[in-house]
C-alpha positions as CSV (number, residue, x, y, z in Angstrom):
1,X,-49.8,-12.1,-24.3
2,X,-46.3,-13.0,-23.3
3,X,-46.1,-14.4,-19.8
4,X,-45.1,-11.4,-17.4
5,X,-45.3,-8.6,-19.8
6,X,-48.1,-6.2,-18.9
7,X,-50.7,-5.1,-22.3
8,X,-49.1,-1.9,-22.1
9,X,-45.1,-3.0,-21.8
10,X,-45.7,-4.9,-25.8
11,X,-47.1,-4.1,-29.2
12,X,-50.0,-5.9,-30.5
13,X,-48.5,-6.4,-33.9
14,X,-44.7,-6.7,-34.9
15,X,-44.3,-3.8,-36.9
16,X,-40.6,-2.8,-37.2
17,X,-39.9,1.2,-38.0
18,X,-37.7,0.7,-40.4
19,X,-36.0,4.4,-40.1
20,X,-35.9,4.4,-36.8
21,X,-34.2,1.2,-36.1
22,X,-31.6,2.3,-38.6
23,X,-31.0,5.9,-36.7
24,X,-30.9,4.7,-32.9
25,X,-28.4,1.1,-34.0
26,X,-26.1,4.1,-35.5
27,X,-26.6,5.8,-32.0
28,X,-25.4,3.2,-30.1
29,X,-22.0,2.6,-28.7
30,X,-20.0,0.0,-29.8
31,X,-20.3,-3.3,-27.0
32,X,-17.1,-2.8,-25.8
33,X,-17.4,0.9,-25.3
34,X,-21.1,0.0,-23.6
35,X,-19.3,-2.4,-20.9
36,X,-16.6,0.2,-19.9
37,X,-19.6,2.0,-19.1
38,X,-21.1,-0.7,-17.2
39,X,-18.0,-1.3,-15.0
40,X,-17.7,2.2,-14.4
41,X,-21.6,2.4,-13.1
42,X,-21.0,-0.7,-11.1
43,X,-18.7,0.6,-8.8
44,X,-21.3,3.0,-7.5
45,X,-22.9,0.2,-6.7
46,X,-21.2,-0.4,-3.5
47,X,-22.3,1.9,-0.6
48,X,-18.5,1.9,1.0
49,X,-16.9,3.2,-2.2
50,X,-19.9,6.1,-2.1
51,X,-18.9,6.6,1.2
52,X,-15.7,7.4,0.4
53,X,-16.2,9.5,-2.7
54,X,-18.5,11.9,-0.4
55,X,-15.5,11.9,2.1
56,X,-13.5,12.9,-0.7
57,X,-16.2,15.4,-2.5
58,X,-15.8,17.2,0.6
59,X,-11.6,17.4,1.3
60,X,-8.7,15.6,-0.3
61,X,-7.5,13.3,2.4
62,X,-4.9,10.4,3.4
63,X,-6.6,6.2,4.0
64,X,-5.8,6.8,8.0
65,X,-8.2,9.8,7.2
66,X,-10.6,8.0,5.9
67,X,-10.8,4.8,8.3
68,X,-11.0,7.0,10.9
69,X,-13.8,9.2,9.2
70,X,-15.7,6.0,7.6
71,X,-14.7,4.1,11.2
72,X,-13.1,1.1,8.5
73,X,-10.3,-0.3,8.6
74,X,-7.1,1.1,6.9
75,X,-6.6,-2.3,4.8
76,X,-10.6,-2.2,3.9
77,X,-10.1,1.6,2.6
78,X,-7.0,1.2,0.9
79,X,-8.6,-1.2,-1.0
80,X,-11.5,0.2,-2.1
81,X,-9.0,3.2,-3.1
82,X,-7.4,0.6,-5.2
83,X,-10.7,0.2,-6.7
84,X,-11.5,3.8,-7.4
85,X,-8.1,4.3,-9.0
86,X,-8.6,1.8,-11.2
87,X,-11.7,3.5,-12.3
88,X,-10.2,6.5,-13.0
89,X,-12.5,7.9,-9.5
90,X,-9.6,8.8,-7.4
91,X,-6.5,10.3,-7.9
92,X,-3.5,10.1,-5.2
93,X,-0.4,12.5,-4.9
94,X,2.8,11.4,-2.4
95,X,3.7,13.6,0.4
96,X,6.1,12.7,1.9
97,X,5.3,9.3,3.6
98,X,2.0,10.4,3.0
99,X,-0.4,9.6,0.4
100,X,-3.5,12.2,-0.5
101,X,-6.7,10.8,-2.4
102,X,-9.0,13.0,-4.1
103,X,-11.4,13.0,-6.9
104,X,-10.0,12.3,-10.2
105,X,-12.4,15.5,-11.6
106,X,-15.1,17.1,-11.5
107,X,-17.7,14.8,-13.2
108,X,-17.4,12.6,-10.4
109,X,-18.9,15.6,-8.4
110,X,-22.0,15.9,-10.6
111,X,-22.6,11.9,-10.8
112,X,-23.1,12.0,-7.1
113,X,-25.6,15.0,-6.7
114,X,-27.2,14.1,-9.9
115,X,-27.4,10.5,-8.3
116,X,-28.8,11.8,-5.0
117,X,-31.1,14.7,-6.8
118,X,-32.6,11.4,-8.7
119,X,-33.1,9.7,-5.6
120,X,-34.6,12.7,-3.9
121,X,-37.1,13.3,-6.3
């Protein structure tokens, strides 16, 4: 037995299924396609940036908003925001001398509950 690999977590004998192997390698992404979606995942990996996308599930609002809200910083918010935009998480519109941040759509939405109804299982 492998060293750390529980009986259960390996085959006892290499036998490849053939069929199968050929179906799911079709099924997966390409690697470039798979690490987009590893940055993406990563940046809900940082408890200020979900922070701010629950300040932002709930109301579309401006950074002095949000540093108030999160008690951070303007500078530390902004960028975060920076972040998220990059992502594709946020969206901003101009108003003014105003700037509004809000989430890009509505998957982001249903990422976080699905996230939290995970977690509350």
């Amino acid at each position: 037995m492998q060293e750390g690999l529980a009986e259960a977590e390996r085959c006892e004998c290499l036998h490849v299924h053939e069929k199968l192997r050929e179906k799911i390698v079709g099924e997966i992404p390409e690697e470039g396609r798979l690490n987009d979606l590893a940055a993406f995942f990563k940046v809900f990996g940082d408890v200020t940036r979900i922070r701010i996308l629950y300040a932002l599930l709930c109301s579309e609002m401006c950074v002095c908003d949000l540093a108030q809200i999160l008690n951070m910083t303007q500078s530390a918010i902004s960028h975060q925001l920076s972040l998220l935009k990059q992502m594709a998480l946020v969206k901003n519109r101009r108003e003014g001398k105003t700037v509004f941040y809000s989430l890009s759509d509505g998957h982001i939405s249903t990422i976080l509950s699905q996230g939290m109804e995970h977690i509350e299982e």
